[in-house]
N, C-alpha and C positions, 0 to 999 in steps of 0.2 A: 322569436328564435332566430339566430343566427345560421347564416350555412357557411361553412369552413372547410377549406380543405390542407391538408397536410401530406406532406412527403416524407416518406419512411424509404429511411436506408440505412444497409448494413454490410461490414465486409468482415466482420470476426466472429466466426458461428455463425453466418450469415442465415440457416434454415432458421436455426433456434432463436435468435431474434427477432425475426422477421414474424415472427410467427407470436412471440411474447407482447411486441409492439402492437399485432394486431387485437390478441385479447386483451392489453390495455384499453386499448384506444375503443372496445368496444364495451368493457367497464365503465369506462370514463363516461361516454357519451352515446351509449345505445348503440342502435341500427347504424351498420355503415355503408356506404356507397366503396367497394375494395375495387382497384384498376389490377390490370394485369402485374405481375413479377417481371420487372428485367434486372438482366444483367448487363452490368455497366462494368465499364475501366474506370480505375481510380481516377479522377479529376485532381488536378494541384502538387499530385506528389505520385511518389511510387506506392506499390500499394495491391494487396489483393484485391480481385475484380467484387464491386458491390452487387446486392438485390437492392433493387427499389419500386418505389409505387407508392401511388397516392391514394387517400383516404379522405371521403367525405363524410362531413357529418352533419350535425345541428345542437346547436348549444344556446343556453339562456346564461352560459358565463358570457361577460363582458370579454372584452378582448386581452386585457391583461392577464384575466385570470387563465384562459388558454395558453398562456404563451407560457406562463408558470407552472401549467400543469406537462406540459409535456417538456420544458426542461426535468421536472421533479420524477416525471416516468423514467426519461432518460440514466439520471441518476440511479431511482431503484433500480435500472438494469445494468450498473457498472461503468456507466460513461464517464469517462478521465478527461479530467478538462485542462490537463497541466499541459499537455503537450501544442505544437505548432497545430495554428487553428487547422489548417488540410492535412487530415492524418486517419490513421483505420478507426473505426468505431463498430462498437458493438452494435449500439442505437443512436442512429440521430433521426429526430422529428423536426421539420420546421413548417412552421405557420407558413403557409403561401399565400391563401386570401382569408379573408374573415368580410363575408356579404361584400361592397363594391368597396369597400374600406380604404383609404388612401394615406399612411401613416409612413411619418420620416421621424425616428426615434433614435437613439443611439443603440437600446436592444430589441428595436421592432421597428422593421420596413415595411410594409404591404404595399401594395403586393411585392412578394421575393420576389429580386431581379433576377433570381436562376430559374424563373419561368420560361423567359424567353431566350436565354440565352444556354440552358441545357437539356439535350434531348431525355434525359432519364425522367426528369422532370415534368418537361411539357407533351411528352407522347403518352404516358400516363393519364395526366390532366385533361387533355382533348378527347383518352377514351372513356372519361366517364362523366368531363363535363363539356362535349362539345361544342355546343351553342350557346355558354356563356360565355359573355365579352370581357376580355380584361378590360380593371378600370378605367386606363392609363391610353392606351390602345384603342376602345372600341371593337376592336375587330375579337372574332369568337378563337376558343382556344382551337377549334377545326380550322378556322382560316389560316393560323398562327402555323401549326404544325404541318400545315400545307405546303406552306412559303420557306417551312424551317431547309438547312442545308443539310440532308444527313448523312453526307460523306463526313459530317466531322468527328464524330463521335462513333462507335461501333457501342450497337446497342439492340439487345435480343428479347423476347420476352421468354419465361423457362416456364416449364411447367410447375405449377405449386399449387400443393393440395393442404387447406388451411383446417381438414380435419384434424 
């Protein structure tokens, strides 16, 4: 079995997404490890502010087929791929790590470089894996969010109740 964690974020219906991605993700692959809810500013363009959080889990798919399976939830849940890649979404998942996995693909990086370089991202991931080391790094995702600068980003976690 694999441990995998993924990033869930939404800024259109943001409740009701957020909330649909989680029973996906826990259809898909059982028991999950859920991190807190923040709210975030849109990164890359204008934009209503997102919910995000990371999700762990464990899977005996291969890594491709992860990567297939939450583009394909994305899509069940109305995700429009026509427009400029930084733009609102209902649902976006993306693969962050899959076990220490080190992949440079044209549709799969591992680990995501918005690890370390976005707080919505990495403050999530340090709370619910924080003595795992990224691959890349060494250092745990606690040490990482340590060092992170977080005047850059304005970023809360909200209250959410996944009843």
């Amino acid at each position: 079995m694999a441990n995998i964690y993924i990033g869930l974020g939404s800024n259109i219906e943001r409740e009701k997404y957020t909330r649909a991605g989680v029973v996906a993700m826990r259809h898909a692959f059982g028991p999950l490890q859920l991190s807190s809810v923040y709210e975030s500013e849109a990164v890359g363009f204008e934009g209503d502010a997102f919910f995000n959080m990371v999700i762990g889990a464990s899977t005996s798919l291969d890594v491709h087929a992860v990567n297939h399976l939450l583009r394909q939830i994305e899509d069940d849940h109305g995700r429009d791929r026509s427009g400029p890649r930084f733009s609102s979404r209902r649902l976006d998942l993306d693969l962050l790590l899959y076990d220490d996995r080190v992949i440079e693909e044209d549709h799969l990086v591992l680990p995501r470089g918005e690890i370390l370089k976005n707080a919505f991202v990495l403050w999530p991931l340090a709370e619910i894996a924080p003595d795992l080391a990224h691959p890349l790094s060494h250092k745990t995702y606690a040490q990482h969010w340590a060092a992170f600068d977080k005047s850059r980003e304005k970023l809360a976690p909200v209250a959410f109740d996944f009843k």
